[in-house]
KOLBA-228781 format. One line per field, with one value per residue (C-alpha): residue number from 1; chain; x negated, y negated, z. Coordinates in steps of 0.1 Angstrom, whole numbers, padded with zeros to 4 digits. Layout:
<pts>
num: [NUM  ...]
cadena: [A  ...]
east: [X  ...]
north: [Y  ...]
up: [Z  ...]
</pts>
This chain:
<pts>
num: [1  2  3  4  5  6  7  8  9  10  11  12  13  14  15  16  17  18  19  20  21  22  23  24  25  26  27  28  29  30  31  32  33  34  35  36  37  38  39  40  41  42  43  44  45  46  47  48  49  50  51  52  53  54  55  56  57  58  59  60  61  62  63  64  65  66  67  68  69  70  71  72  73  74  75  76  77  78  79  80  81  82  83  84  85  86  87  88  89  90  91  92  93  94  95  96  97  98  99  100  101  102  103  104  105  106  107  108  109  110  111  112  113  114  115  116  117  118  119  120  121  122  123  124  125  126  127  128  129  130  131  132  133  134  135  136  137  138  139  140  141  142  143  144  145  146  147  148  149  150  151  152  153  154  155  156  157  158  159  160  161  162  163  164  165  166  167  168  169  170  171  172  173  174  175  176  177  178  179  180  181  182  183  184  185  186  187  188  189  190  191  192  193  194  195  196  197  198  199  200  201  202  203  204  205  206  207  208  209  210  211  212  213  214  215  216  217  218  219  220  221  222  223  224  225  226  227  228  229  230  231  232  233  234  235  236  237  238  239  240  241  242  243  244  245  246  247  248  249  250  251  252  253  254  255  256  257  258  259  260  261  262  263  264  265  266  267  268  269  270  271  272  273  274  275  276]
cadena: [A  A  A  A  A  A  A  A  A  A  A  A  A  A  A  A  A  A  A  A  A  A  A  A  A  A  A  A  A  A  A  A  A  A  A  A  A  A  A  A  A  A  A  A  A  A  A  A  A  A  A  A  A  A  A  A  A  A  A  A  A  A  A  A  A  A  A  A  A  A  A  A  A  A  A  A  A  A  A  A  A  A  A  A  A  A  A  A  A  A  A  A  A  A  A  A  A  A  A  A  A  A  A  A  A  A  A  A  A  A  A  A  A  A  A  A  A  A  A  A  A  A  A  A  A  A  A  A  A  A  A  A  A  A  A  A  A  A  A  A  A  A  A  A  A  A  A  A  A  A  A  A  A  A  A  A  A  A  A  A  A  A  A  A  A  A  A  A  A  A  A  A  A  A  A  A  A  A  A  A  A  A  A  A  A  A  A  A  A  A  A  A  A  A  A  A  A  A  A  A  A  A  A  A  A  A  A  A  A  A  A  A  A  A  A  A  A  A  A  A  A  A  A  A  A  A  A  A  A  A  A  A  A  A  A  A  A  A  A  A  A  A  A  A  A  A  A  A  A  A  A  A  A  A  A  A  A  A  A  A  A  A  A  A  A  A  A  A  A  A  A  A  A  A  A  A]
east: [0000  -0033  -0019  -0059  -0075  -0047  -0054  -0028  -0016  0007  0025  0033  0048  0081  0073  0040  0027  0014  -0005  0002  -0023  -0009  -0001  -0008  0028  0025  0035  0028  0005  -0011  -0029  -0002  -0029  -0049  -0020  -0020  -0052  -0043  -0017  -0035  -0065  -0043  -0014  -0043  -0022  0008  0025  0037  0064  0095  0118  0148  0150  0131  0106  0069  0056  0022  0042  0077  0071  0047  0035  0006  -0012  -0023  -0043  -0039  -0038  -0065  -0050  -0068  -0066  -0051  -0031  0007  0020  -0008  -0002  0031  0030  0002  0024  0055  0035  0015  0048  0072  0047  0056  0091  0097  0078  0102  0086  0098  0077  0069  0054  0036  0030  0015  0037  0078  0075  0061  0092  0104  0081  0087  0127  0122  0099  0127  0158  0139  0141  0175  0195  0226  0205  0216  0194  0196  0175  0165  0150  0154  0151  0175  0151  0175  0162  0161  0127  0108  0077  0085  0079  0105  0077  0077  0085  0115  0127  0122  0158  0172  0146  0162  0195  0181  0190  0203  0241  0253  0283  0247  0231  0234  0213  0218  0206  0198  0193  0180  0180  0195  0227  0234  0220  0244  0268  0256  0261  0295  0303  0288  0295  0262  0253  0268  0276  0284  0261  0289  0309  0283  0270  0306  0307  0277  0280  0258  0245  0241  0202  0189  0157  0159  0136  0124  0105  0089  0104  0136  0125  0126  0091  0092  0088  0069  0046  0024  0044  0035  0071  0087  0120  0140  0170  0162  0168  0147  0132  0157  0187  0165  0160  0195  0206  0180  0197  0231  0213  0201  0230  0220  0198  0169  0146  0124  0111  0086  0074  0066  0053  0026  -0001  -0024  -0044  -0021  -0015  -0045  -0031  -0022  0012  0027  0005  0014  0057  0049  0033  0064  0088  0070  0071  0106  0117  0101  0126  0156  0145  0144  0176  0194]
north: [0000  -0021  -0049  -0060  -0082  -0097  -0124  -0144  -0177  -0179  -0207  -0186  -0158  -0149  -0125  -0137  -0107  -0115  -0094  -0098  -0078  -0078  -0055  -0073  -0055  -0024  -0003  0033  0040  0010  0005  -0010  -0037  -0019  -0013  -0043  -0030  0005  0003  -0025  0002  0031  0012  0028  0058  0045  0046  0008  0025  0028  0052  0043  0005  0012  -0019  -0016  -0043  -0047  -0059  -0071  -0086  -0115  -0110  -0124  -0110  -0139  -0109  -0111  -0142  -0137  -0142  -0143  -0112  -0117  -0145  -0135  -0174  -0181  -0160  -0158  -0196  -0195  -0163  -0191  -0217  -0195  -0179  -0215  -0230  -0197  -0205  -0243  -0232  -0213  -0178  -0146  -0135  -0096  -0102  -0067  -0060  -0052  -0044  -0051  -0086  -0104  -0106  -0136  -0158  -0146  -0150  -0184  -0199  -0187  -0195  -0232  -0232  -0216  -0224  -0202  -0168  -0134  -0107  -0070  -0045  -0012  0005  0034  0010  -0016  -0043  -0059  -0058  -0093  -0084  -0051  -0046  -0081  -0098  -0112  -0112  -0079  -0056  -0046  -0074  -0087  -0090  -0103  -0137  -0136  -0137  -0166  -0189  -0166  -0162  -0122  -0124  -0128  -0098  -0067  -0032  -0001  0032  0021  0056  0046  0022  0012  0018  -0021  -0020  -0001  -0020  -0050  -0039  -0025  -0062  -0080  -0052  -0056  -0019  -0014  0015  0004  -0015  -0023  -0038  -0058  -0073  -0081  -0099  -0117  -0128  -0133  -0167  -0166  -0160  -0129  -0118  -0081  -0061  -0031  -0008  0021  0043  0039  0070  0103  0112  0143  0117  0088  0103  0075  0051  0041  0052  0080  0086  0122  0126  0099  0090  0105  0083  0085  0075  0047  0036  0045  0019  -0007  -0006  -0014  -0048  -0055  -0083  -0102  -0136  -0119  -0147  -0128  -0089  -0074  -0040  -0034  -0001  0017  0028  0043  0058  0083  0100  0109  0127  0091  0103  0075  0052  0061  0061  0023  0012  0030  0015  -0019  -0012  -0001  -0034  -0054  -0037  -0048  -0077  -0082  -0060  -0093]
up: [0000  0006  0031  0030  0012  -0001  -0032  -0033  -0023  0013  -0006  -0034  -0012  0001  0031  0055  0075  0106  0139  0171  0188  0223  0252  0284  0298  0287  0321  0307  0277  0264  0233  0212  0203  0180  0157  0138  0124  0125  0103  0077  0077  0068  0047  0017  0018  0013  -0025  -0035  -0052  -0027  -0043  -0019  -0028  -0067  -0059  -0062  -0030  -0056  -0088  -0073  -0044  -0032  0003  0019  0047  0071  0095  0130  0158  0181  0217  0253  0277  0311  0301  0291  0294  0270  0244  0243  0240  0211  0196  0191  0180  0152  0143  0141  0113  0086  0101  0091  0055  0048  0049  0060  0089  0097  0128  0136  0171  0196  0229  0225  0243  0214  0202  0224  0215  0177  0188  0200  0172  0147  0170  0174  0127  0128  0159  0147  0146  0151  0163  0152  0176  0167  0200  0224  0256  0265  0275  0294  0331  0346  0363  0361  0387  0401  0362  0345  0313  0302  0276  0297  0303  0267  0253  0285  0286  0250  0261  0282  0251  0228  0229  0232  0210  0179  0196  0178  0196  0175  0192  0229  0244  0280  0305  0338  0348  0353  0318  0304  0322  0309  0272  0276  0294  0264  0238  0224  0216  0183  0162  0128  0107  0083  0108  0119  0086  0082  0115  0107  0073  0045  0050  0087  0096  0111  0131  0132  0161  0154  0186  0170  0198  0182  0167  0183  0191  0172  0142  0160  0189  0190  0216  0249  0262  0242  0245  0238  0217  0189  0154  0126  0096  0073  0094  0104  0064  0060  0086  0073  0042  0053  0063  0026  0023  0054  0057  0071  0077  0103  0115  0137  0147  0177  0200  0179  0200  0174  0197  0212  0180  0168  0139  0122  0111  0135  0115  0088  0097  0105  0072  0051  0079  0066  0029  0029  0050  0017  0002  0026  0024  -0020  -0021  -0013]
</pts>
């Protein structure tokens, strides 16, 4: 797929890729930020060609791959505040960022920088995990508290979960309350519209990990690739003006095929996103 080395012009390009090497919360496995560079490394054995959405990324797409924003160590404030700032400049130009992660709670600042371009967003999240503690270990940063800082600004009636699979019980509770955790994509692109601006989320461990072993908190009884491309799919209609990936840890699969889900989960998004 050869996300390196990239030639072309970021002005020139629809979709900006974008690392976010960080995984300052992880609270299992960490290593989720090495996969920025994992998955640009092993996107070379990845076809162009996507079958599903018959788009080649080299020939009918322009992406540019702006590499990965370096970011201090024992400093979540500070990064998360440089991660918005980095990420609200491809924003206000207009591009589509896939912001690639790194640990799940990049995504607020990534939420926020989009949310401050597009203050009528919707969010679509793909994940086993709720992420909707108000504090885990004493933190409210953290990757399971993620969606709930979101909800912070975000209303819930434009927050859309798809295949939550653990949590809390006041978790739960909270999503039947709100009615957040969906179950039809159709119905929700129809709620949503297709002018209304989207930011979709996708955790890796959204995947059972009999498909995706390579996450710092796997999760039994989850979805396998194709349902997951299937269900990307029914979004091709939507504004998506904003994606990340979030929860490789390369290095706990050391039989690459996690990599490897990741960079086709990436190529087939470019698809979702020129199916419009």
């Amino acid at each position: 797929m050869r996300f390196m080395g990239s030639k072309k012009n970021i002005e020139n390009c629809k979709i900006v890729l974008r690392g976010y090497p960080f995984d300052g919360t992880a609270s299992f496995k960490s290593g989720q930020r090495f996969a920025p560079a994992d998955i640009r490394l092993n996107s070379e054995g990845i076809e162009t060609y996507s079958p599903f959405f018959d788009i080649d990324i080299e020939s009918d797409i322009d992406f540019f791959d702006a590499k990965d924003l370096s970011l201090p160590f024992g400093n979540t404030e500070k990064a998360l505040e440089m991660i918005e700032e980095d990420a609200k400049k491809y924003f206000e130009s207009g591009h589509i960022l896939f912001g690639i992660g790194g640990e799940h709670l990049i995504t607020l600042p990534l939420v926020k920088a989009c949310h401050s371009v597009y203050p009528d967003l919707h969010l679509i999240h793909l994940d086993a995990h709720a992420d909707l503690r108000d504090k885990y270990l004493g933190e409210k940063l953290s990757h399971a508290t993620v969606m709930r800082r979101i909800l912070d600004f975000l209303p819930t009636d434009r927050f859309h979960q798809f295949f939550i699979r653990s949590g809390t019980k006041e978790e739960f509770e909270f999503m039947r309350k709100n009615k957040t955790l969906k179950r039809n994509p159709e119905n929700t692109v129809k709620l949503i519209g297709k002018k209304t601006p989207v930011y979709i989320s996708i955790d890796m461990d959204v995947l059972d990990p009999s498909a995706f072993p390579g996450t710092g908190t796997p999760e039994p009884g989850g979805i396998d690739f194709n349902t997951l491309i299937d269900t990307l799919s029914r979004f091709k209609e939507l504004n998506i003006v904003g994606i990340d990936f979030t929860e490789l840890s390369p290095d706990i699969d050391n039989t690459v095929i996690s990599t490897i889900t990741a960079c086709k989960i990436i190529r087939e998004c470019m698809g979702v996103i020129n199916g419009k």
